[in-house]
MARNUKOL-681538 format. One record per residue: residue number from 1; z, x, y of N, C-alpha, C in turn. Coordinates in steps of 0.02 Angstrom, whole numbers, plus 32768, in hexadecimal, padded with zeros to 4 digits. Each point is the difference from the previous one (the first is absolute). Example, Ala and Ser with C-alpha at 12.3 -4.5 7.8 and 13.67 -1.06 7.14 Angstrom:
BEGIN
     i    n.Z    n.X    n.Y   ca.Z   ca.X   ca.Y    c.Z    c.X    c.Y
     1   8186   8294   7EE4   8000   7FD3   803B   8000   802D   803C
     2   7FDC   7FEE   8035   8003   802A   803B   8025   7FD9   8037
//
This chain:
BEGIN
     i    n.Z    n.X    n.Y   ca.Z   ca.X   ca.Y    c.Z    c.X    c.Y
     1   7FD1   5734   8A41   7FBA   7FF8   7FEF   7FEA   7FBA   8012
     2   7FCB   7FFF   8002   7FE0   7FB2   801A   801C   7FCB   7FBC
     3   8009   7FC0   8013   801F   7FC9   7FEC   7FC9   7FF8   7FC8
     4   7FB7   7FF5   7FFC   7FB7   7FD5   7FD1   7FF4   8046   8006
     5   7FC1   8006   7FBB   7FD2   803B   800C   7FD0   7FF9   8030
     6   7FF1   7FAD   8010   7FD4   8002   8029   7FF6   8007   803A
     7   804D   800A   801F   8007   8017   803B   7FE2   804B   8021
     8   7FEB   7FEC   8012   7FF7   8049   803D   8034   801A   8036
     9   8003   8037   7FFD   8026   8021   802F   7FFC   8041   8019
    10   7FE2   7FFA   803E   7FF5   8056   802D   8047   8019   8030
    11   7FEE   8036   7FFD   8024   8015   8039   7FE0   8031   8030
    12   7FFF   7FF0   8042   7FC7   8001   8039   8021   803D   8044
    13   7FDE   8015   8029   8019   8022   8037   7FF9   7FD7   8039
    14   8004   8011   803D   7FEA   7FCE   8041   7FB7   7FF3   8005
    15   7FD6   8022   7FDD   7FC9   7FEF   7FF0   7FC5   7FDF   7FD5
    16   8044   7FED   7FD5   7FF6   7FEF   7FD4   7FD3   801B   7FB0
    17   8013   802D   800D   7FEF   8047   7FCD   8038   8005   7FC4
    18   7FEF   8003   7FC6   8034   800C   7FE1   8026   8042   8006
    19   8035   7FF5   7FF0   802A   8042   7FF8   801F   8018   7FD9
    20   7FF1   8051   7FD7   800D   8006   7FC7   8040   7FFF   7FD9
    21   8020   7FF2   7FBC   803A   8008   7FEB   802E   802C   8046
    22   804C   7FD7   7FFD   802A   8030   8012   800A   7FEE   803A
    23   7FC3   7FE8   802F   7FFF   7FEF   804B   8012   7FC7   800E
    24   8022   7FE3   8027   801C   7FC1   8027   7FC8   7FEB   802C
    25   7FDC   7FBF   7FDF   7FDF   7FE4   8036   800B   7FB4   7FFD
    26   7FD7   7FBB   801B   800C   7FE0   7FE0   7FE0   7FBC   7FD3
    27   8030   7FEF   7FDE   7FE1   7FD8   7FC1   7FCC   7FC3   8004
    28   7FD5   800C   7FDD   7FC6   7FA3   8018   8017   7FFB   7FC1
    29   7FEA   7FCB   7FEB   7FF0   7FC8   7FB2   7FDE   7FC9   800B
    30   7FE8   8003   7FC0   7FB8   7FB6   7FF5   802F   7FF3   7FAF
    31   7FE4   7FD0   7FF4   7FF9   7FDB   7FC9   8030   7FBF   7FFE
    32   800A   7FEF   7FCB   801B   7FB5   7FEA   804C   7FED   801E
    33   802C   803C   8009   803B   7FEE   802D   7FEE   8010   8046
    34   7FE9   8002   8017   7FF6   8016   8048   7FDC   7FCF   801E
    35   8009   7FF2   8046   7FE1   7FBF   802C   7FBF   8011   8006
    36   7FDC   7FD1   800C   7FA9   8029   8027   8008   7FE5   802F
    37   8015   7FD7   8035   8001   8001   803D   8045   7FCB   801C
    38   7FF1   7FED   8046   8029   7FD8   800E   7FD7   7FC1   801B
    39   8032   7FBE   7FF4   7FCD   7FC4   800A   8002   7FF6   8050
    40   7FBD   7FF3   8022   7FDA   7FFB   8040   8035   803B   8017
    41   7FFE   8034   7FF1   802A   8043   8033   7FB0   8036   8009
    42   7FD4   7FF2   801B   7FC6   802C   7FF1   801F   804A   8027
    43   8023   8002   8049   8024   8044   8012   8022   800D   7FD2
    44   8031   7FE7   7FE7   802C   8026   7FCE   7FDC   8027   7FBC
    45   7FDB   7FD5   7FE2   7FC0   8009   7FCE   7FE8   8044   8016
    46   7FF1   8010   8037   7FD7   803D   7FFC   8027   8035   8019
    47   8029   7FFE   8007   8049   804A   800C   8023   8004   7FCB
    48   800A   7FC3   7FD5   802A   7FE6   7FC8   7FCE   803F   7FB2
    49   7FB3   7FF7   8016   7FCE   8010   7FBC   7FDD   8028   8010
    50   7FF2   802A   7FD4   7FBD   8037   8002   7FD5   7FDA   8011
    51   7FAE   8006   8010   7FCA   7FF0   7FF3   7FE2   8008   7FB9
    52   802B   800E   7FC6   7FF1   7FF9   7FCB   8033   7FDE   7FCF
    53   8020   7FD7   801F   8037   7FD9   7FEB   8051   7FFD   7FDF
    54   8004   8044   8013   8051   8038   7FF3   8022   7FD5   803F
    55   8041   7FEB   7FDF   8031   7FE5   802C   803C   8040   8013
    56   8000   7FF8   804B   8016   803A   8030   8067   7FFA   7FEE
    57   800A   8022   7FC4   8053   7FEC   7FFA   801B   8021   803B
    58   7FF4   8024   8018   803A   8011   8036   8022   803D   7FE9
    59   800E   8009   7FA5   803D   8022   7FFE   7FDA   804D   7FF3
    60   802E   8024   800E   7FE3   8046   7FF3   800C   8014   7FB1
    61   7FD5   8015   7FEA   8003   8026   7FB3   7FD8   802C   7FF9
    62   801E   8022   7FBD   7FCA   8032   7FDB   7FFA   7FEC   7FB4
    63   7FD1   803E   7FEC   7FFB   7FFB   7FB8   802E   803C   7FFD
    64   801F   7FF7   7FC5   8036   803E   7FD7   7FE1   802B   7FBF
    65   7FF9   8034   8005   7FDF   801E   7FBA   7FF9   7FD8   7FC4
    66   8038   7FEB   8007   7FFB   7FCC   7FA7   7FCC   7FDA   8010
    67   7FEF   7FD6   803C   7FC5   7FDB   800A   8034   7FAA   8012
    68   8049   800D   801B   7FF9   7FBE   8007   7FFA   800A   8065
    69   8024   7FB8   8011   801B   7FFF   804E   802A   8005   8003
    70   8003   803A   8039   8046   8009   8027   8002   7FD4   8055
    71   8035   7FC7   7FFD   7FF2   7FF3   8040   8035   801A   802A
    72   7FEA   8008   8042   802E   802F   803F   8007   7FD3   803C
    73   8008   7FC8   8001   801B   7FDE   8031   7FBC   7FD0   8024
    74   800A   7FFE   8040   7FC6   7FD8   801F   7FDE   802D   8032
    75   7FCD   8000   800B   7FC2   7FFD   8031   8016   801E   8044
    76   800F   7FC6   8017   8015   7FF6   805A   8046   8024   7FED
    77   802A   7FFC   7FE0   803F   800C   8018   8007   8045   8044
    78   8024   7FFB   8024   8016   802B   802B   802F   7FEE   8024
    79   8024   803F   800E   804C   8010   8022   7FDF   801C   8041
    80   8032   7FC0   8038   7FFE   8017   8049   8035   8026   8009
    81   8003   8034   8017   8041   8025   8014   8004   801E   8029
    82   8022   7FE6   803E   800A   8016   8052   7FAE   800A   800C
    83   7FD7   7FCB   7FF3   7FBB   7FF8   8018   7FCC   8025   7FD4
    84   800A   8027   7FD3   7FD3   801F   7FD7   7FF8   7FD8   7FB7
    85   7FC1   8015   7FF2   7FF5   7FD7   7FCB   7FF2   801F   7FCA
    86   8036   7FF6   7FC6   7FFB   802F   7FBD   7FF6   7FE3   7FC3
    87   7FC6   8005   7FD3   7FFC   7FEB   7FBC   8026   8022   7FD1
    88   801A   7FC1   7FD3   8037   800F   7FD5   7FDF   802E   7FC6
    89   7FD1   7FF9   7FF4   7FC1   8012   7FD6   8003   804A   7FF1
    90   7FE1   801C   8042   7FF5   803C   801F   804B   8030   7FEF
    91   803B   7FF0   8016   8040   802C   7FFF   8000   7FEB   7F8C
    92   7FFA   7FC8   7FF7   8020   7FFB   7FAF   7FD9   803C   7FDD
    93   7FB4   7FFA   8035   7FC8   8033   7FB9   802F   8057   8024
    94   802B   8010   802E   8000   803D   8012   804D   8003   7FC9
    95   8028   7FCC   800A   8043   8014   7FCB   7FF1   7FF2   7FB6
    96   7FB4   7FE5   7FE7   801A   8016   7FC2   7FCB   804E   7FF2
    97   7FFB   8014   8038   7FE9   804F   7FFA   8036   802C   7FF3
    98   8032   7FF2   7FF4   804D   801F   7FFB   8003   8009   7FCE
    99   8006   803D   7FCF   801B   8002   7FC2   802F   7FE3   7FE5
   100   8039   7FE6   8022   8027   7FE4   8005   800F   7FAD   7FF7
   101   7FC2   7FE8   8019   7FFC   7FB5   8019   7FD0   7FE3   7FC1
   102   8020   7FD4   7FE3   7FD1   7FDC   7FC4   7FD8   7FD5   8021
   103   801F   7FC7   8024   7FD8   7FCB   8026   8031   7FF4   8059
   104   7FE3   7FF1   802A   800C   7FEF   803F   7FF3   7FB0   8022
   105   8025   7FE3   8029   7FDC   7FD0   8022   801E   800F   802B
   106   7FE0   7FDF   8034   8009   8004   804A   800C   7FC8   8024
   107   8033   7FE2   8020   8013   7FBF   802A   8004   800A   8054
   108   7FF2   7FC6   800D   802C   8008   8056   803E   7FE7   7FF9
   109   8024   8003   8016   8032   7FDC   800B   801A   7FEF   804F
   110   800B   7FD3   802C   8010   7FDA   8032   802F   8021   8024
   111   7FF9   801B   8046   8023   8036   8011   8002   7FE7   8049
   112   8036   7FF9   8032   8008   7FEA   803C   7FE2   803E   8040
   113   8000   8027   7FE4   7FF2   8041   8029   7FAE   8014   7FF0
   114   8003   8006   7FBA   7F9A   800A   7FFD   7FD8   7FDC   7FED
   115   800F   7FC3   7FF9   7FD8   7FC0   7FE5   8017   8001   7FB4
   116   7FE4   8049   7FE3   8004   8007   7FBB   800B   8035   7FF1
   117   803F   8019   7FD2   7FF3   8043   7FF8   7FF6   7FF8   7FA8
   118   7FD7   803A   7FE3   7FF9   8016   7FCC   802E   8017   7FC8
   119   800B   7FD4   7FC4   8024   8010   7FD9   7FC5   800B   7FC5
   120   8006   8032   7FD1   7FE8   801A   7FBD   8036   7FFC   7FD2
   121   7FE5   7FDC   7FCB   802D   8008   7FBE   7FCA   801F   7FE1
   122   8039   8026   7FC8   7FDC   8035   7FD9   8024   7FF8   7FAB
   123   7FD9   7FFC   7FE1   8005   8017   7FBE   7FFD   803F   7FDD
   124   804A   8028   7FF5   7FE0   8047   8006   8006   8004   7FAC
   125   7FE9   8043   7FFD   7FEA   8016   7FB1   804A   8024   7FED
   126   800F   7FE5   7FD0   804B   8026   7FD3   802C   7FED   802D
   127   7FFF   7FC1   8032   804F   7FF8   8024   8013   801E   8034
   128   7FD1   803F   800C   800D   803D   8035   800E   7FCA   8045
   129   8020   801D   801C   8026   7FEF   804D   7FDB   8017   8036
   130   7FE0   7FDD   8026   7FD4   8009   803A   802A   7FF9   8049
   131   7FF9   801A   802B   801E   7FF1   8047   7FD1   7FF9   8042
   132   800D   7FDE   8024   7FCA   7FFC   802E   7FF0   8032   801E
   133   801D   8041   8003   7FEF   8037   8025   7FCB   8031   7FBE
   134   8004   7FEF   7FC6   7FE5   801F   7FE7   7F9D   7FEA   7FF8
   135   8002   7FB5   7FFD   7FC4   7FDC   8004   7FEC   8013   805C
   136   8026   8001   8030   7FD4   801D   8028   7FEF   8036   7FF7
   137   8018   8037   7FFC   7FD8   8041   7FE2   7FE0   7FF9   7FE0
   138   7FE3   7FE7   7FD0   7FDE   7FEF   7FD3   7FC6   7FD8   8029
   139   7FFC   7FDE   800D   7FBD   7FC6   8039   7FE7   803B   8032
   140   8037   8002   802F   7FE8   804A   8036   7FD6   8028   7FE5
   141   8021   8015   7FCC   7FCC   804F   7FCA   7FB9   7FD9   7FFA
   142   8004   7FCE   7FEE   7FC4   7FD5   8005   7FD6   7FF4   8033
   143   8016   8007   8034   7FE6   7FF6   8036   8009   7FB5   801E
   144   801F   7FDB   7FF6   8020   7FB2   800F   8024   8009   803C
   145   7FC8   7FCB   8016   801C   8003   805C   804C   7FF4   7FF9
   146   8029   800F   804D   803D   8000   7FF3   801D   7FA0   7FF9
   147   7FCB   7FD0   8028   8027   7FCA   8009   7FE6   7FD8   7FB7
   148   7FE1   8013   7FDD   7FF4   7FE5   7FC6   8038   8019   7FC8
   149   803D   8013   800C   802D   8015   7FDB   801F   7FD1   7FF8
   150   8021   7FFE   7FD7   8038   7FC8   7FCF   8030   800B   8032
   151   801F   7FDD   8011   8061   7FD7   8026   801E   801B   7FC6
   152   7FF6   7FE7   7FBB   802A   7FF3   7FD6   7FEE   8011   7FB7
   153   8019   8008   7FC4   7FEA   800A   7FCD   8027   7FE4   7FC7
   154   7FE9   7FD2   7FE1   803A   7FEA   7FC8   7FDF   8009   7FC4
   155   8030   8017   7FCA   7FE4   8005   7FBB   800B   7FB6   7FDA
   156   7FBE   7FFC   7FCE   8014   7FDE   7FCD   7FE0   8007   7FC9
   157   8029   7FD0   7FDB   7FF9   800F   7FBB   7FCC   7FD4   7FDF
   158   8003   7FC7   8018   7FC1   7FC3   7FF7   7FF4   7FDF   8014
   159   7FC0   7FF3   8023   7FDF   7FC4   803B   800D   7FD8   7FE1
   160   8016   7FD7   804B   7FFD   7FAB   7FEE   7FB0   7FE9   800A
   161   7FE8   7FD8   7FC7   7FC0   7FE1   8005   7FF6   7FC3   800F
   162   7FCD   8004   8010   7FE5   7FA2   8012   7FF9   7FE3   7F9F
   163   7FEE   7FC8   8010   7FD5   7FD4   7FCC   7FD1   801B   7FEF
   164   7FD2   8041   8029   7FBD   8002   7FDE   8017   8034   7FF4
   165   8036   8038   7FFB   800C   8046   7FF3   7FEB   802C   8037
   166   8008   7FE4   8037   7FE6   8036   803D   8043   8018   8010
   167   800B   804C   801B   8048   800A   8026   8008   7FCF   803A
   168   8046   7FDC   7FFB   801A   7FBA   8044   8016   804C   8037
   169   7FDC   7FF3   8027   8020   802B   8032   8019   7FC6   8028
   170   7FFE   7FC2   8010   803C   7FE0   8028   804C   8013   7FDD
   171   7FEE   7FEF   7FB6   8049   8011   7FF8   801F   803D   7FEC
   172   7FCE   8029   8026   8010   8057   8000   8011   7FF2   803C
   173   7FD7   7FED   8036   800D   7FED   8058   805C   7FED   7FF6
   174   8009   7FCE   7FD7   8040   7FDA   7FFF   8031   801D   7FEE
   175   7FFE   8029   7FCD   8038   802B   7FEC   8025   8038   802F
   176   7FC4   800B   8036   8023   8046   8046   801C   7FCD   8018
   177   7FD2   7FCC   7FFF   803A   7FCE   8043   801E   7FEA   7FFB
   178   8021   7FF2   7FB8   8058   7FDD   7FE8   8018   8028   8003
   179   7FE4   804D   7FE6   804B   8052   8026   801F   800C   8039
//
């Protein structure tokens, strides 16, 4: 939930439209913790702020029934892989369509052959055992192009977080790459 009551906080589409409970778009804020601009940056200032003075966080969130924030990573993020370009975003909202899948994130990880290939960790519900052949059937049935498929799939049990409580996907990134 916001830090002051006096804070404000939306959550927006590319149009800057709000978007209702449930939906991933992303987060502005005004009030007493939040910057109002940057000093002599007038370009940054106006990509940085609404025209009504909401500072542009970057990170993707929603609202959750209870009414707090859920945040889902960043904005820009995207995975190059053998030249295609895939939001981590897009595949997390299709695996936690899984009865199966409590929560998802999605990483690149550094790959000599495709630039990046796609690893998903998954949080599944009751412990159940997932395999990568089963989450592609599952995406396919979906209709998920084929190169937007996961390389890889690892379970866990609990994200590592930043300082502000966001899932660290570097050190989700880091954990495939010390295996």
């Amino acid at each position: 939930t916001p830090v002051s009551p006096a804070d404000e906080v939306k959550i927006v589409d590319e149009s800057d439209e709000e978007v209702p409970k449930g939906v991933f778009g992303e987060l502005l804020s005004r009030g007493p913790y939040t910057i109002d601009g940057y000093y002599k940056a007038d370009e940054a200032n106006r990509v940085s702020f609404t025209a009504d003075g909401f500072y542009r966080t970057g990170d993707k969130a929603m609202w959750t029934k209870e009414g707090c924030l859920r945040l889902g990573g960043r904005i820009k993020e995207q995975i190059n892989r053998a030249g295609e370009k895939i939001m981590p975003s897009e595949i997390e909202g299709y695996l936690c369509q899984h009865p199966d899948i409590k929560e998802a994130a999605v990483v690149g990880i550094p790959d000599e052959e495709l630039g990046n290939r796609i690893c998903a960790f998954i949080m599944p519900e009751d412990e159940k055992q997932m395999d990568l052949l089963e989450i592609h059937q599952f995406l396919k049935a979906m209709g998920v192009a084929s190169y937007k498929l996961p390389d890889q799939v690892e379970t866990i049990e609990l994200w590592p977080l930043t300082s502000v409580g966001k899932i660290d996907k570097k050190a989700l990134a880091s954990m495939v790459q010390n295996n």
